[in-house]
N, C-alpha and C positions, 0 to 999 in steps of 0.2 A: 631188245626183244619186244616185239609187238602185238595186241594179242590174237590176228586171225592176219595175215598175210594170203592175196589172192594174188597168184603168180602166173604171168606171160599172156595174158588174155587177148581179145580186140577189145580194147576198151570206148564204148559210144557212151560219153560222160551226159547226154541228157541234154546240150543245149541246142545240139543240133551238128556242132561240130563233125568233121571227119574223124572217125575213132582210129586211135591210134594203140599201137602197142606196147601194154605196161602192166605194171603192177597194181594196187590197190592195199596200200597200209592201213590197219582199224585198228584202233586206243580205245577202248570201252563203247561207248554208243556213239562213237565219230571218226570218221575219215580223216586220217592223218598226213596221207601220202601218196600219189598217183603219179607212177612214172618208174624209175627203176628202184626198187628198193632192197637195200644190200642186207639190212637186219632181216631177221629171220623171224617167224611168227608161232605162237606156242600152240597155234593151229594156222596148217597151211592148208590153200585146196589149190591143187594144179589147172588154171585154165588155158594150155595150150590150147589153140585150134575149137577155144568155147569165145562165145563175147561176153561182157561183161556191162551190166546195166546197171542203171539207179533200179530199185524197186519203184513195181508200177502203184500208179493212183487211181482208181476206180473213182471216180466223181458221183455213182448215180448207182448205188445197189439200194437192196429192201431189206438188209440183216436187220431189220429195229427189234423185232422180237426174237430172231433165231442169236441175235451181238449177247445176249444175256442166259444163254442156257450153252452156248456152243464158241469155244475159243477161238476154232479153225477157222470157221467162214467159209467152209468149202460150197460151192468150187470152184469160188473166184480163188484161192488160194491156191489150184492145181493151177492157175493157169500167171504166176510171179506178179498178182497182188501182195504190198505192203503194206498200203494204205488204202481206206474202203471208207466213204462218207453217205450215210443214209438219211433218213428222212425225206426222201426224195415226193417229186407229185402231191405235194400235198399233204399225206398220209401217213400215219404214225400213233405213238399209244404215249404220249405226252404233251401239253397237261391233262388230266385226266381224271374224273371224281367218279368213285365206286360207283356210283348208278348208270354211268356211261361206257362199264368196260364191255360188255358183249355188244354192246352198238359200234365200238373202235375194231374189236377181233370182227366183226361182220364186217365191217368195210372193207378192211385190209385184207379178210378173204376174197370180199367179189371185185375190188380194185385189181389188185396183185396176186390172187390163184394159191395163196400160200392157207391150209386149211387149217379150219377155225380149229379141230381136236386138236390141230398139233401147238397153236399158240395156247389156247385153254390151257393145255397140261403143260408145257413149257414157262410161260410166262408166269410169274410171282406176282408182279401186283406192288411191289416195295416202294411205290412212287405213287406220286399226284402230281406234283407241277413238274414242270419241264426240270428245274435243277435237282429235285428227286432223282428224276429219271438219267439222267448224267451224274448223278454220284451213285446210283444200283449199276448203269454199265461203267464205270470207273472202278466197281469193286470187282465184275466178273475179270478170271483170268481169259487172257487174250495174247493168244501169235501172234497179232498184227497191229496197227495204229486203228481206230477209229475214228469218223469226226461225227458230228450230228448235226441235224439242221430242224429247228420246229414246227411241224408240218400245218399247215391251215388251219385242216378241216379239225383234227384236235382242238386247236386255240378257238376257233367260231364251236363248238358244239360246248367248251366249257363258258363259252363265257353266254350265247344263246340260249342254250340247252336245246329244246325238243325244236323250238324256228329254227335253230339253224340245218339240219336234214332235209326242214320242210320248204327249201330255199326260200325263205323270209328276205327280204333285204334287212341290215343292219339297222340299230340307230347310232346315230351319232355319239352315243355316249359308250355304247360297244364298242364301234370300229375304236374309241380311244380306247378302249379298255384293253381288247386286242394288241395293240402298237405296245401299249403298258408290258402285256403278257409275253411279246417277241423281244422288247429290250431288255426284260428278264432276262431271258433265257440266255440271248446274247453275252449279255453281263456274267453268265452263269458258265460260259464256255461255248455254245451253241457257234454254230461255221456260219447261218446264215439261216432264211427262211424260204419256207417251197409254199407253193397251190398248186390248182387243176381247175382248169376249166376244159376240158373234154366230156363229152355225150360217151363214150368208153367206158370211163372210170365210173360203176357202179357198186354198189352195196351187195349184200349178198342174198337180199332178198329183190334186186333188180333198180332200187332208189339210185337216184343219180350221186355224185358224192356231192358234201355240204356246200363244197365251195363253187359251183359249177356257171351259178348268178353273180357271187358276188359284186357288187356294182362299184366304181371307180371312187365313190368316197371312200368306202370301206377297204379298198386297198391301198388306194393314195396315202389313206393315214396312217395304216401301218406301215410305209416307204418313209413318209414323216416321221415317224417314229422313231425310225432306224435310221435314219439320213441325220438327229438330233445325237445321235448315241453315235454315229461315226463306227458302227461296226457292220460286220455281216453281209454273206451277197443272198443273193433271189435266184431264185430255181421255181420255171412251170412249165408244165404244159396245157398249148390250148387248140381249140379246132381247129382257127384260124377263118371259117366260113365267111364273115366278112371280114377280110384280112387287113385292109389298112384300118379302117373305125377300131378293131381289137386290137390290133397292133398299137396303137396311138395309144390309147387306153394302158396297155403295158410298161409304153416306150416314158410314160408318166412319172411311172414308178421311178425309173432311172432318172428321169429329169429332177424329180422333188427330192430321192433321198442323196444320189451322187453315186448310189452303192452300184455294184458289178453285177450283170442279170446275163444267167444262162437259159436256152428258150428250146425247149425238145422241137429237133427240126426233122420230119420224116415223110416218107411221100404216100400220100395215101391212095388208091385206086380210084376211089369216087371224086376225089379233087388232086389230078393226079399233075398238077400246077402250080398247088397252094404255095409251097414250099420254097419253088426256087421264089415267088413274090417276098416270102417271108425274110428269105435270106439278102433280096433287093432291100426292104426296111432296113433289115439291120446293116448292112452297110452302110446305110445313107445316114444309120443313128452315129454309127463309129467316127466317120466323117463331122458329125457335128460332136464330137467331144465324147460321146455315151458309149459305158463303157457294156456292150450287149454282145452276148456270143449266142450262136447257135450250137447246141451240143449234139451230136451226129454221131450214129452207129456205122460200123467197118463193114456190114453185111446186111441183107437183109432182116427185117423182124419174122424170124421163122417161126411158125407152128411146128410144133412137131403131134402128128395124128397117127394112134393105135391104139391094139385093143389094150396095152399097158398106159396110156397117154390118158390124158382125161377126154380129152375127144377123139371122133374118127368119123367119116365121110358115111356113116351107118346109124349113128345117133337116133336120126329121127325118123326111122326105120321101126314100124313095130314089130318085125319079124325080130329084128336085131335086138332091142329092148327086153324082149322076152327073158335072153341070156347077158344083159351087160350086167353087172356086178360079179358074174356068176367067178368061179376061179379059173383063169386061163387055160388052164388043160381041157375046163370044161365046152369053153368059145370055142376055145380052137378045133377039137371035135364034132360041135355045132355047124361049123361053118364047114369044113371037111366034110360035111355032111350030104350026098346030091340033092337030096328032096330040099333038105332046108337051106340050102344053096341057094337053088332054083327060084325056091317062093319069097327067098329074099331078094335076089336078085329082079324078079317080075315086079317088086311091091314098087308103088309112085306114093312117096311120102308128101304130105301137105307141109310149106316151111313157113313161118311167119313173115309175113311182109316187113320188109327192110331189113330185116335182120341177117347179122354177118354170118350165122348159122347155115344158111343157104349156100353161101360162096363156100363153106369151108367143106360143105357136101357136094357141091359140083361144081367147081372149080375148076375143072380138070388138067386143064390148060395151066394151073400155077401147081400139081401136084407131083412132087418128084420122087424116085426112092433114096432113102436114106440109105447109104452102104455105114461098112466098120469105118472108113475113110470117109468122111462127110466133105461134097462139093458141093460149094454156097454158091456156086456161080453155076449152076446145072443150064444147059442151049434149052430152048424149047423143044427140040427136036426129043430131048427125054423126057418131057412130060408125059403124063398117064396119058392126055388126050392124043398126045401124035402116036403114042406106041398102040394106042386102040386104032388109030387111022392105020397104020402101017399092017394091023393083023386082023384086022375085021372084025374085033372081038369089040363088046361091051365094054367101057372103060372101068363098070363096076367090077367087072370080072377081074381085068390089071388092078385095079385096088384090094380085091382080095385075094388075089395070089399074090400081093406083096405084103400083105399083114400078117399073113400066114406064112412068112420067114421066120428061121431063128427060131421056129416054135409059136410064132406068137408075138416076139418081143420086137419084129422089124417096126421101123417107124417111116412115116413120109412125113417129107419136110413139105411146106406149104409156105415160102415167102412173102408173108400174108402183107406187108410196109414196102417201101425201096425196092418194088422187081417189076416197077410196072412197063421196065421197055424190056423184060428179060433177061437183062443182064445188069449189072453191078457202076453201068457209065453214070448213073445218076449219083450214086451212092459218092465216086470216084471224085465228082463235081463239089459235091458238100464235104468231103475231107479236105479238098485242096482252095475250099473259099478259105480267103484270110480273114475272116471273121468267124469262126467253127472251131471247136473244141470236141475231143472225144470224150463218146459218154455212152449211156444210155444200154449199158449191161445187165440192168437189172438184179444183180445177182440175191439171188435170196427168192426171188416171188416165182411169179409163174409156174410155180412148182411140177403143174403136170403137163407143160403145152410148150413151153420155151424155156431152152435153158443157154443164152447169150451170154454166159458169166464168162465165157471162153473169149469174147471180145479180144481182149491182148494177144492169144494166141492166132487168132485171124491176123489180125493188123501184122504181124513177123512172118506168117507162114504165106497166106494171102495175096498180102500188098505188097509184101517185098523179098518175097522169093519164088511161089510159085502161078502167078499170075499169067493164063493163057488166053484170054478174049479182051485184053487189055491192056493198057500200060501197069508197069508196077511201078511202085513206087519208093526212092531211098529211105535204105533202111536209117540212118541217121537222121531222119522226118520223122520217120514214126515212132521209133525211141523217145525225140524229146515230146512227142504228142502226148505220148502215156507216163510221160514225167515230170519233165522241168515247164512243160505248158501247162497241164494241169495243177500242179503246184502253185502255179499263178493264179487260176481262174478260181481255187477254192482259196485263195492267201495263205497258203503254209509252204511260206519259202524256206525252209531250214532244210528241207531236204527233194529229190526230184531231180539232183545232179551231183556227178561225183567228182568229189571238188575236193581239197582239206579245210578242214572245219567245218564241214556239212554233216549231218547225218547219216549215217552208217545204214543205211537200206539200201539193199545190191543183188543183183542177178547175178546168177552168173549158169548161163544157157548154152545148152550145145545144138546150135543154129541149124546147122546141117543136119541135125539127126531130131529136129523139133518138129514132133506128128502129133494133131489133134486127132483125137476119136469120137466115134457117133456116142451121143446123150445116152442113156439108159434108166431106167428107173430104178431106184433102190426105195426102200422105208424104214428110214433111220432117222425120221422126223418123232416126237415127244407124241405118245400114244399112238407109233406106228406108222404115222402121217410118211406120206408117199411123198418124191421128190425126182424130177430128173439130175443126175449129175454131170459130168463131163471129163475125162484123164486125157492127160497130154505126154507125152516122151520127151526128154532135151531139159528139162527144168533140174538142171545137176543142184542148184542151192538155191535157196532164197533166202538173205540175211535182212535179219530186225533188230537195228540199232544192234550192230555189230554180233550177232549170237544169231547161228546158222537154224533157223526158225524152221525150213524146212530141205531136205534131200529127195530130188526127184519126185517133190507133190509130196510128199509123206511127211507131216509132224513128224520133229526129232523130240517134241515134249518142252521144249523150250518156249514158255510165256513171256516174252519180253517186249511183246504190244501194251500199249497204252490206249487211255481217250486223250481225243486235240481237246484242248480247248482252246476257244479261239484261233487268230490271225496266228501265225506264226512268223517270228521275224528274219532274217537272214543272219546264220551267227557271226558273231562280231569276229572278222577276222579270217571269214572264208576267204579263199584265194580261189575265184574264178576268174577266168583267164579268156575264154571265150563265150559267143553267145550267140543262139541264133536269132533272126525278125520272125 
């Protein structure tokens, strides 16, 4: 007798293999048996005509302060996350000394959109240094696995104090102190370590973030550091604007410590070439020995713009202004309104020079409607701008008879990353380099503009079932991407394939009947704080460490997540049998 028996499924074990049909025997928190299994289980789930996955790994969310007040992680958890590793870009609230905590919650606002009342009241404070902070999230209860990584601008703001904000370069006896503070942390459990060198990533009073200067000593040494300690990989992103000179300077990292660097790879409209140059680097670095991936989203990096969204194509509109905060029943009868229609509609707002503000108001050309069924691949033929070509109308006018759906709560998607030929070929290109890893879900931040935590459910729905302006792509690719590949790229091989002797984190989805729905906003954040979320259909179970964690998206109440710490090794004695390149 077994204790959870998964019976008849298409099993896609995660390495890439053809999935085949079988069973799925669990013994406590591991995989005992894949294939036909005669004993019987003291709980069984029927997955006729469902597949059956490893649970996915999310390499790249923002739960650092939602992982300590909230077990779920939603809603990367709607969408068959197991495994969720933060600290990402740099940014986080570890190490940490009292005088510096509203300087950490401002970044993490203006970097990542997640608002500052909701970490204020959420967050405790039960740490200072990095291993503090991995033994407060070790104590909260948790659905799912954790891992963490220690983010920069933290480690330069404790060990600098007020230079480091004011981009000072280091001295040398910092950048050591630094390297000190990341092998800590390492030593402590830590996955590995992030920065950020993007002109993006600002504070929330508009400051760039700490790390944005930092100069090739001060990183060198901390790769030194960690190249001496033999643990941990690298995680950044950077603008890339002169892209071999910063690239070189990265590619360093890897050369001094030996450790594994993943590199946000994305296309941006103003350098809308960078990228594929970036992805030529890293090729040429894998080629010499270095072990560098480019980590890539399945979709566009969407806005999502309304009067529920924290932005909208009206912002900088002082008719508009008049009533933004006001309560939606009240906007929406504003606007409904013909007079104040009219005078909003006539108004020529002034927008700050260079600023992305401007594109996200007249854009029009990248502005899509959002339906209950969201398509990330939308022609340009529906953009606001050809639908105002086609009816002679003002395209402010198409903007606001489309926010004015729903009541109010319609949103427009704005492919603001990845859509600068229109369509998703770019996108399609940096999934299928063999140097590229998926990533880049965010989940947890952007609270009111993006909510990509649904990533996994693109990549199934997407790429390998309903793809029409394109190739699609096998679905036993993309299973092992969001599994047994990323399992590698953060070093926790114990699980990410279903195998016996692996760990017991398993899907199991009904593929045919797996629908994502449009974002929404709810406010179930700590003092109210607003959030987009995301539900999906087809997600029949999602098991952690062998105990059915969740049914159809919904907590069953079951806390059987953990924190990684550390590399994880492959258990002695797994029997895997196949393997993809």
């Amino acid at each position: 007798m077994h204790d959870l028996v998964i019976r008849g499924g298409t099993v896609f074990d995660g390495t890439g293999a053809k999935p085949i049909e079988a069973d799925v025997a669990i013994d406590g928190r591991t995989i005992v048996a894949v294939g036909k299994v005669a004993g019987g289980g003291r709980e069984e789930i029927d997955a006729k005509g469902q597949i059956v996955t490893p649970g996915f790994i999310d390499v790249h969310t923002h739960y650092d302060g939602q992982v300590t007040w909230d077990p779920y992680l939603q809603p990367s958890t709607f969408h068959g996350v197991t495994t969720a590793v933060m600290g990402n870009c740099g940014v986080g609230f570890a190490p940490c000394k009292p005088e510096s905590r509203d300087w950490l919650l401002g970044l993490m606002e203006g970097v990542e959109d997640i608002p500052g009342t909701a970490l204020a009241e959420g967050i405790k404070w039960n740490w200072e240094s990095f291993a503090d902070y991995m033994n407060a999230v070790e104590a909260s209860p948790l659905a799912l696995d954790v891992g963490l990584q220690i983010p920069h601008a933290a480690v330069r703001a404790y060990v600098m104090g007020e230079r480091a904000p004011a981009l000072e370069p280091a001295t040398a006896a910092e950048a050591e102190e630094m390297g000190r503070l990341v092998v800590e942390a390492l030593e402590a459990g830590a996955l590995g370590f992030s920065t950020s060198r993007t002109v993006k990533h600002k504070d929330v009073k508009g400051a760039s973030t700490p790390t944005l200067k930092a100069e090739a000593m001060e990183l060198h040494g901390i790769a030194r550091a960690m190249g001496k300690a033999g643990k941990g990989v690298l995680q950044l992103i950077a603008d890339f604007k002169d892209t071999d000179a910063e690239f070189a300077m990265l590619r360093g990292m890897v050369e001094i410590s030996g450790r594994p660097l993943s590199i946000t790879i994305e296309q941006d409209d103003r350098w809308p070439d960078v990228w594929a140059r970036v992805l030529h680097n890293i090729a040429e670095a894998n080629k010499a020995g270095l072990p560098i991936k480019g980590q890539v989203p399945p979709r566009a990096t969407g806005l999502l713009l309304g009067l529920t969204a924290s932005l909208n194509p009206f912002v900088m509109h002082q008719t508009f202004r008049s009533i933004w905060g006001a309560p939606l029943e009240q906007q929406v009868k504003a606007l409904r309104d013909p007079e104040f229609r009219a005078r909003l509609l006539a108004e020529e707002p002034a927008y700050p020079a260079g600023e992305i503000i401007e594109m996200l108001c007249t854009g029009y050309h990248k502005m899509f409607a959002l339906g209950e069924v969201p398509n990330y691949e939308p022609a340009p033929e529906e953009s606001v701008k050809a639908r105002a070509e086609r009816s002679g109308k003002n395209p402010r006018e198409i903007l606001l008879d489309l926010m004015l759906e729903r009541d109010g709560k319609a949103l427009i998607y704005f492919p603001l990353m990845n859509y600068h030929c229109g369509s998703l070929d770019d996108v399609q290109k940096m999934l299928t380099h063999p140097n590229t890893a998926f990533g880049l879900s965010d989940g947890g931040a952007h609270c009111g503009i993006i909510c990509d935590a649904s990533f996994p459910s693109t990549l199934l729905t997407h790429w390998g079932r309903d793809r029409t302006r394109g190739p699609k792509l096998p679905l036993e690719w993309l299973i092992h991407g969001l599994t047994g590949r990323n399992a590698e790229l953060i070093n926790v091989l114990d699980r990410g394939i279903l195998a016996p002797g692996m760990k017991a984190d398993v899907n199991v989805i009904d593929f045919d009947g797996l629908k994502l729905y449009s974002p929404h906003i709810v406010n179930d954040l700590p003092a109210g704080g607003k959030r987009l979320i995301q539900h999906a259909d087809g997600y029949t179970a999602s098991i952690v460490s062998g105990t059915v964690a969740f049914r159809n998206g919904t907590p069953t109440g079951a806390l059987n997540g953990k924190l990684i710490r550390g590399a994880q090794t492959r258990p002695q004695g797994a029997r895997i049998s196949t393997a993809a390149d």
